[in-house]
C-alpha positions as a printed Julia matrix, in Angstrom:
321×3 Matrix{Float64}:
  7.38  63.26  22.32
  7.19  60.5   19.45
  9.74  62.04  17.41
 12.54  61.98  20.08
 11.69  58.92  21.38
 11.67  57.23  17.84
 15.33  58.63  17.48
 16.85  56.14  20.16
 15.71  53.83  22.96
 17.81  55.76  25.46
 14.52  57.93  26.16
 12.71  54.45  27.15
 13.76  54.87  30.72
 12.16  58.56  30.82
  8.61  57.41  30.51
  7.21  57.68  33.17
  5.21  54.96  35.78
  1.19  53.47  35.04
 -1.33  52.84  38.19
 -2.49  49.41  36.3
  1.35  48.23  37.54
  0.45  49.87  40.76
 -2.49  47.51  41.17
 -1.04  44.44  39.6
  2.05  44.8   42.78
 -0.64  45.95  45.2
 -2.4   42.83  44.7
  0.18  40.07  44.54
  1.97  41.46  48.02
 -0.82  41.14  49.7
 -1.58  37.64  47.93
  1.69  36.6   49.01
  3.09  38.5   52.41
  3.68  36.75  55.54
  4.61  37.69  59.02
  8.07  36.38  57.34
  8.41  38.46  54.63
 10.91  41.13  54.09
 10.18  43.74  51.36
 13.67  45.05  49.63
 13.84  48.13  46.95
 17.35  48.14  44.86
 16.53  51.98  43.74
 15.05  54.28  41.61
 11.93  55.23  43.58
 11.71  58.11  41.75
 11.85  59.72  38.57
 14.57  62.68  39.24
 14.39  63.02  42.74
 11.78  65.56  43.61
 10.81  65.82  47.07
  6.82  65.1   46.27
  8.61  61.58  44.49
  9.94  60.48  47.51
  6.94  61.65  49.52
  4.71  59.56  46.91
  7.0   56.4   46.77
  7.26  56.5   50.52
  3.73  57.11  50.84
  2.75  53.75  48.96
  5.09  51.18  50.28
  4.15  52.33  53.91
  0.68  52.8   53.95
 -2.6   51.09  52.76
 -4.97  54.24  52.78
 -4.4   55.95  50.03
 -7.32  57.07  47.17
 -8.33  53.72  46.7
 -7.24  51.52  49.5
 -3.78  51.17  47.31
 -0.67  50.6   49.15
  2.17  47.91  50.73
  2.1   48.23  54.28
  5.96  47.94  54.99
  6.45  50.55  57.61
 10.28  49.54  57.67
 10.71  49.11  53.61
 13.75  51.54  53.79
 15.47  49.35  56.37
 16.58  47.08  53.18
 16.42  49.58  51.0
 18.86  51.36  48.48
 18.81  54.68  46.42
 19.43  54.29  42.63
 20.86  56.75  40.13
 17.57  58.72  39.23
 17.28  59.78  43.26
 20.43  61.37  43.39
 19.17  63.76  40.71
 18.15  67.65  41.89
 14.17  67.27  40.77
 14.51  68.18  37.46
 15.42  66.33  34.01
 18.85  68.14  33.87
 20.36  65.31  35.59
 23.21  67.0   37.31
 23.42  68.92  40.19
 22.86  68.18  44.27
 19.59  65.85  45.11
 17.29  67.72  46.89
 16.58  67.04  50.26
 14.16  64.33  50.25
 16.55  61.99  49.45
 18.06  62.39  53.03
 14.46  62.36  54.32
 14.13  59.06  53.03
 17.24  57.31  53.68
 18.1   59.11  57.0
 20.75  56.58  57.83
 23.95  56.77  56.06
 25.68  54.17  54.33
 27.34  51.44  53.63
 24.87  49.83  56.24
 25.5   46.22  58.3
 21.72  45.46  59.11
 20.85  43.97  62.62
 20.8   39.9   61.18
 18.08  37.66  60.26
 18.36  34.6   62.27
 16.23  31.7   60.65
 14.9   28.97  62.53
 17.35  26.31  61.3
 20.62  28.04  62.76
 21.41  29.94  59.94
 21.97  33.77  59.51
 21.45  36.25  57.05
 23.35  39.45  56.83
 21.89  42.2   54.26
 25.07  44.48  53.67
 23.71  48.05  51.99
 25.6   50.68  49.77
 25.15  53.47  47.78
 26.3   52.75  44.61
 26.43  56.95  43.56
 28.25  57.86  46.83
 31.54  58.56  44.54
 29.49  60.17  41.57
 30.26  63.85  41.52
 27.25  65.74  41.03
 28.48  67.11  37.71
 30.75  64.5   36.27
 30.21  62.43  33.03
 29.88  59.29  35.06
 26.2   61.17  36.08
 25.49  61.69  32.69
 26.37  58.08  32.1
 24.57  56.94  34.81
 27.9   54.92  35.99
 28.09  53.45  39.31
 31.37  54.74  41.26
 31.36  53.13  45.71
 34.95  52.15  46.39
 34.63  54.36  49.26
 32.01  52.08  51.15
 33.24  49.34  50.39
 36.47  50.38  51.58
 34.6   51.54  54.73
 32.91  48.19  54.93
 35.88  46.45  54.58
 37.67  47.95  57.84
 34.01  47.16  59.7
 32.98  43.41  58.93
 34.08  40.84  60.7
 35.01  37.32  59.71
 31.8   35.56  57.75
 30.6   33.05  60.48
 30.1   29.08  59.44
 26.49  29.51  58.84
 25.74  32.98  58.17
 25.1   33.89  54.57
 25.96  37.36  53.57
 23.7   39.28  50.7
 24.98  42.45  49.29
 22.35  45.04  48.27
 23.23  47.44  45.3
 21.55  49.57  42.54
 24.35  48.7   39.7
 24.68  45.73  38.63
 27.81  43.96  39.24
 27.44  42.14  36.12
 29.52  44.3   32.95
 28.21  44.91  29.61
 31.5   45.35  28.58
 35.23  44.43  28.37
 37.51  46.07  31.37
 39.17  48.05  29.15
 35.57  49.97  28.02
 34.27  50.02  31.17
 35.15  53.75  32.29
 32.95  54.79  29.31
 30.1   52.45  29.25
 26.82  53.86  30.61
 24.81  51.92  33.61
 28.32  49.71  34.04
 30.19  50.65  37.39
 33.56  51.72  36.99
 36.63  49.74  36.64
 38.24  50.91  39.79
 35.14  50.27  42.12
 35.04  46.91  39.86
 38.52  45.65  41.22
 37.89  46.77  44.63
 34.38  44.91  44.76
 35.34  42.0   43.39
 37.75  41.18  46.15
 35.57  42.36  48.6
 32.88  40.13  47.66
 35.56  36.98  48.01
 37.06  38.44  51.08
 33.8   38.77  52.67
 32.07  35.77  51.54
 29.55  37.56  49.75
 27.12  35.04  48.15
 23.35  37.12  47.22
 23.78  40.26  45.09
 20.43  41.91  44.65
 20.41  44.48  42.55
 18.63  47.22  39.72
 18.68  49.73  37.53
 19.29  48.46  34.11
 15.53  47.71  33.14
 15.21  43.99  32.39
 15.69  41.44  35.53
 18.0   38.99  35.11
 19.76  36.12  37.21
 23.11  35.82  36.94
 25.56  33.31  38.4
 29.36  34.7   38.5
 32.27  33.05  39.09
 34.82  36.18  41.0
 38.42  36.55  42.34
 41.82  36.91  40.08
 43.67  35.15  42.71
 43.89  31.35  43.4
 40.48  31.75  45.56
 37.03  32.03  43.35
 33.61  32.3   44.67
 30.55  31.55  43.05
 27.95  34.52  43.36
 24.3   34.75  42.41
 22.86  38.12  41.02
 19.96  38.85  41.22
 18.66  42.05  39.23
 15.41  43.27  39.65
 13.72  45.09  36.17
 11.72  47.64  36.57
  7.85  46.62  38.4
  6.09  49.95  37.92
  7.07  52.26  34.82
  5.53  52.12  31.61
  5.8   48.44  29.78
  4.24  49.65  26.61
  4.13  52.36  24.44
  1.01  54.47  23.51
 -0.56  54.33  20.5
  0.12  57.63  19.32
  4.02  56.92  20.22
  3.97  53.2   18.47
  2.87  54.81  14.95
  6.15  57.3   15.13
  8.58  54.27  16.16
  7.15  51.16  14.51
  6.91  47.75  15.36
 10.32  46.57  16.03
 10.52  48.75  19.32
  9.26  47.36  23.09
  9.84  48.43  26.19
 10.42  45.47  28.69
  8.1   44.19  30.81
  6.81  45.02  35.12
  8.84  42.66  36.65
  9.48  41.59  40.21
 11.14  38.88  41.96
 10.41  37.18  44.82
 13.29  35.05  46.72
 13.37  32.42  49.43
 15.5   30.13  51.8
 14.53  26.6   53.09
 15.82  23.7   53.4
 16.42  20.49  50.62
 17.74  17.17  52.37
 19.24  18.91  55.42
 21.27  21.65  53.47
 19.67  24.91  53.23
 19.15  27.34  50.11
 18.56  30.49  48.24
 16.0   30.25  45.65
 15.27  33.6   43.46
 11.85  33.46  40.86
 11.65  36.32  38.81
  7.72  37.27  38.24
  6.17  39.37  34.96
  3.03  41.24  35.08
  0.54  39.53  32.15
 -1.55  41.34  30.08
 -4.46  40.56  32.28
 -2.06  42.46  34.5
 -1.21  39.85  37.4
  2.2   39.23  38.19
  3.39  35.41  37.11
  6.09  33.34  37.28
  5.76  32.16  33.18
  3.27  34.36  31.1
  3.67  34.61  27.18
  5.75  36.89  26.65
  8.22  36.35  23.53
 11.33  34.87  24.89
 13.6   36.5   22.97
 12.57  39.81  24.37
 13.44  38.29  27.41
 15.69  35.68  26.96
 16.98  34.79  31.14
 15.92  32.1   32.96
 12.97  32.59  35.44
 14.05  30.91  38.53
 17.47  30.3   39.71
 19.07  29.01  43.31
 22.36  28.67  45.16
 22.97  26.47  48.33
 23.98  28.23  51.41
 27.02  27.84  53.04
């Protein structure tokens, strides 16, 4: 309703998903896929977590024959796949309470998760490491209502199951929060989409101990690539996130809704990002391009949108150990 919404951008995030972003991401998968590519989805599939949600989301990254031949293909999508805050919710807008049961229908494996690794043709190894950021979210707890990531658990868990990083394998750690802060330490229990400070401390040294190098990751709404520099000890370890926006909910808002707010409101824009490794002079790489559905609704790599509505860098890389 204009009126609420005009009261505070934190309804921005309950507006729901458009087909014409449906269509734009249709389109440029299929423009792009290979027999190489690996499709990855850092969470929120859904709105609140009803079971027909899942069933839809599930329905369009698998198949190709829906209504109007709309669809990914990517019969495995879940393999590299994460939940996100809004999944864990019980179908309904009240937020808290136990997810209904087709988020266990969906992600039928339970994490953290070690995936099987991708071995590349030039000797080196990938090793996608999974966790649910939520797993230590009680159901009913303000962290919920904050929408705070809490996973010390699995990363404990993880941390008793990986072995020792090999020379050339390159470990990527797939998470809905962001492991980038908005805020000082000493805010950080209260700050909403942040993770919290004790899963902070445990994940930064987990990320050094375990070589971590890739963090993909979600749910604030605008992408961004970070690079971080982690570890308090005499160790550090340069890390590259990258954080996916959001590719398929609403990017602008109606008429009707733009009269009530006025003009110095937007909502950001469908984004995606699309990442690689190859080789430069011998030494191989990780290369991550973030992409922004146009007005003529294609997803690009620059379009003309106002920069300081979305002030990060488009492309960013990191060589491989």
């Amino acid at each position: 309703m204009p009126p609420l919404i005009a009261l505070s951008k934190a309804f921005d995030g309950w507006l729901g998903h458009h087909y014409r972003a449906m269509t734009a991401l249709h389109d440029f998968y299929h423009r792009i896929k290979s027999d190489n590519s690996l499709l990855l989805v850092t969470g929120d599939l859904t709105a609140n977590g009803h079971d027909q949600q899942f069933a839809m989301a599930n329905q369009f990254l698998m198949q190709r024959n829906l209504g109007q031949q709309l669809g990914l293909g990517c019969q495995d999508w879940v393999r590299l796949s994460v939940p996100g805050n809004h999944d864990q919710w019980p179908g309904t807008n009240k937020i808290c309470g136990k997810p209904t049961v087709g988020l266990d229908a969906t992600f039928n494996t339970p994490f953290p998760i070690v995936a099987n690794p991708l071995r590349l043709a030039n000797g080196q190894t990938i090793q996608f490491i999974s966790v649910d950021s939520d797993a230590d979210v009680g159901i009913s707890s303000m962290a919920r209502g904050l929408a705070r990531g809490s996973f010390a658990s699995q990363l404990i868990a993880l941390d008793k199951a990986l072995p020792v990083c090999g020379p050339n394998e390159t470990r990527v750690l797939i998470v809905h929060h962001s492991i980038i802060p908005q805020v000082t330490a000493q805010r950080r229990n209260l700050a909403i989409l942040d993770i919290d400070s004790n899963t902070a401390t445990v994940l930064e040294s987990f990320i050094v101990d375990h070589n971590i190098s890739i963090v993909l990751s979600g749910h604030r709404h605008v992408a961004r690539l970070s690079l971080a520099k982690l570890g308090s000890g005499v160790e550090k370890k340069d890390v590259l996130e990258a954080r996916c926006g959001t590719t398929l909910q609403l990017d602008q808002y109606s008429s009707h809704v733009r009269r009530a707010i006025g003009a110095d409101r937007h909502l950001p824009p469908n984004t995606l990002m699309v990442h690689k490794v190859f080789d430069r002079d011998g030494r191989p790489y990780w290369s991550s391009q973030i992409y922004r559905r146009s007005k003529r609704n294609q997803f690009l790599s620059k379009t003309g949108h106002d920069a300081s509505l979305f002030p990060n860098d488009l492309y960013a890389e990191i060589a491989l150990s």
